[in-house]
Every structure is written in C-alpha cells, then in structure tokens.
N, C-alpha and C positions, 0 to 999 in steps of 0.2 A: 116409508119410515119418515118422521118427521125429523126437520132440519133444527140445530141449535143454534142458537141467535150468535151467542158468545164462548171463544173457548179459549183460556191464558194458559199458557204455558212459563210455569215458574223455576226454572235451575240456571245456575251459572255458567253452563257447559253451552257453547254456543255450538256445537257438535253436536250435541242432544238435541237442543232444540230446531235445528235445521233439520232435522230426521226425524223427530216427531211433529213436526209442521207436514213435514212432507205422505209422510205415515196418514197423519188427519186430513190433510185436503184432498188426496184419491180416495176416500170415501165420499168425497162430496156432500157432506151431513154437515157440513158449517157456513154459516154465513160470512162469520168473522172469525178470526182464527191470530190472536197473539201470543208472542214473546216477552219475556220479561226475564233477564239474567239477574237484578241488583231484588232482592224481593221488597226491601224497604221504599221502592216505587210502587211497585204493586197495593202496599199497606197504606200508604200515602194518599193513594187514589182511589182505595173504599173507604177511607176516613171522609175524602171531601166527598165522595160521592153520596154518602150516608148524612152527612152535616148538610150538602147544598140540595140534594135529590136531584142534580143534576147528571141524569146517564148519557148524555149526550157528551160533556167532557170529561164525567171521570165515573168509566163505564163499570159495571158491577158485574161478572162473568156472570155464565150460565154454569159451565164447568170449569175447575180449575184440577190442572196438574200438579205438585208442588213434589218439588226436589227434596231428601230431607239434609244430605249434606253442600253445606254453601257455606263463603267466604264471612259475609257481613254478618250474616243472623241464619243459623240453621231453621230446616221445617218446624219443628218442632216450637221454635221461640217465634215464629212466623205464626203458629196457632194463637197460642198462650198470647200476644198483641192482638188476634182480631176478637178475641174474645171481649178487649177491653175497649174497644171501636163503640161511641154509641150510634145505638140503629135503629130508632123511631119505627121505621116501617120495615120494617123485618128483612131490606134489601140483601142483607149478609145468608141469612137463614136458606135464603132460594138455593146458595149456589151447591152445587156438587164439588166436595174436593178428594180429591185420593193422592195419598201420595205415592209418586212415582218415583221408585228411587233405587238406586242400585247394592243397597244395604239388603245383606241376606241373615244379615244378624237377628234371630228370632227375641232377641228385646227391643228392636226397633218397632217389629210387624206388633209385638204384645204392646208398647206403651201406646202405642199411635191407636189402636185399633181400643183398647181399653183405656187412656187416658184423654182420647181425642175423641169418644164417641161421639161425642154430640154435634162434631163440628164435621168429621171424614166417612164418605160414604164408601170408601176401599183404602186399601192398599193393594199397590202392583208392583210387582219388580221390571226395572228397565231391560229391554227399550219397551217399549208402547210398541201393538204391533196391532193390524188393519182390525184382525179377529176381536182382537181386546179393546178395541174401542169401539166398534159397532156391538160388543154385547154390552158394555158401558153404556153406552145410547139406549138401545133396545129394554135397558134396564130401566132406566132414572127419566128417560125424556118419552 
C-alpha cells in the first residue's frame, strides 16, 4: 500500500488528537503525520503556502481531518475560508478532507456532505479507528 506524504489533524481536543496520531502512526502509512488544535493556523498556512508555493514551510496536506466543533472558528466556517484562499495551482484541490467529528446530528452529516461537496471527500464519526483509515488510504491514495 502506498504511503501518504502528509496527514493534519485538525480539532481542539488535545486528547483526540494524541489518539488519533497514535491510531495513524501504527499503520505505518504516513510519512508525516500533524496536529493542529487553533484551525486559523492551519488556514494561515495554506494561505502562504498557496500565495508563496512554498511546501517546504507552509506545507499543504495530503489528508486532512477536521473537527467540526471548535472554539475559535467551527469546521464548517474552516470550509467556507478555504474556499476563499486563492490557489493558482490547484494546491488546495489535491487535499482529502473528511470531517471527523463527534456530531451525530444527521444535519451536520447532510449540510457537510451536501453543502461541502466539492471540498470533503467523507464524513466520519470519532474516534478515527486503524480499520477507518486504512480504507481511507486504500480509497483516495
């Protein structure tokens, strides 16, 4: 199975994201494998990454996780911003994102999955677990 370059993990739960790091690195399918609790970092850094084309400092995932409830800016206002990102060379386009979240509210799964098509290749509900991410892989990469 081929390995992913880049994989961000987006929520504020530093408990989630310790266990889904941990979850994703015993598959051994990643090369690089981050965190990101504030998402307005994350948005930050495909903004320059898109502006400089520089992936060396402000690197562009391969897949992304995205939480949909957070402090600063929910998933959902996290979309709705990268949409407005300009992106000369379609660096945005590549990435896989799904949101991973612990919202069982079937208007979350309908707006994201209907109002975010073009941008989310899933919705998952948490945790992340070894099965679900190796068919993630097996799917998309």
């Amino acid at each position: 199975m081929k390995k992913i370059n880049h994989v961000l993990l987006i929520d504020d739960s530093e408990a989630d994201n310790f266990f889904h790091k941990l979850i994703i690195s015993e598959t051994q399918l990643v090369q690089k494998l981050d965190a990101e609790q504030d998402c307005r970092k994350a948005l930050h850094c495909w903004e320059k990454g898109c502006a400089t084309g520089n992936n060396e400092r402000y690197p562009v995932p391969d897949l992304v996780f995205l939480d949909i409830n957070m402090p600063a800016m929910n998933g959902f206002e996290v979309l709705d911003k990268l949409r407005t990102i300009p992106d000369p060379e379609h660096r945005l386009q590549k990435m896989k994102i799904f949101m991973l979240t612990t919202s069982v509210n079937p208007d979350d799964r309908e707006r994201a999955l209907q109002q975010y098509a073009d941008l989310l290749a899933g919705f998952r509900i948490k945790p992340l677990t070894e099965n679900m991410f190796i068919e993630i892989v097996q799917q998309y990469f």
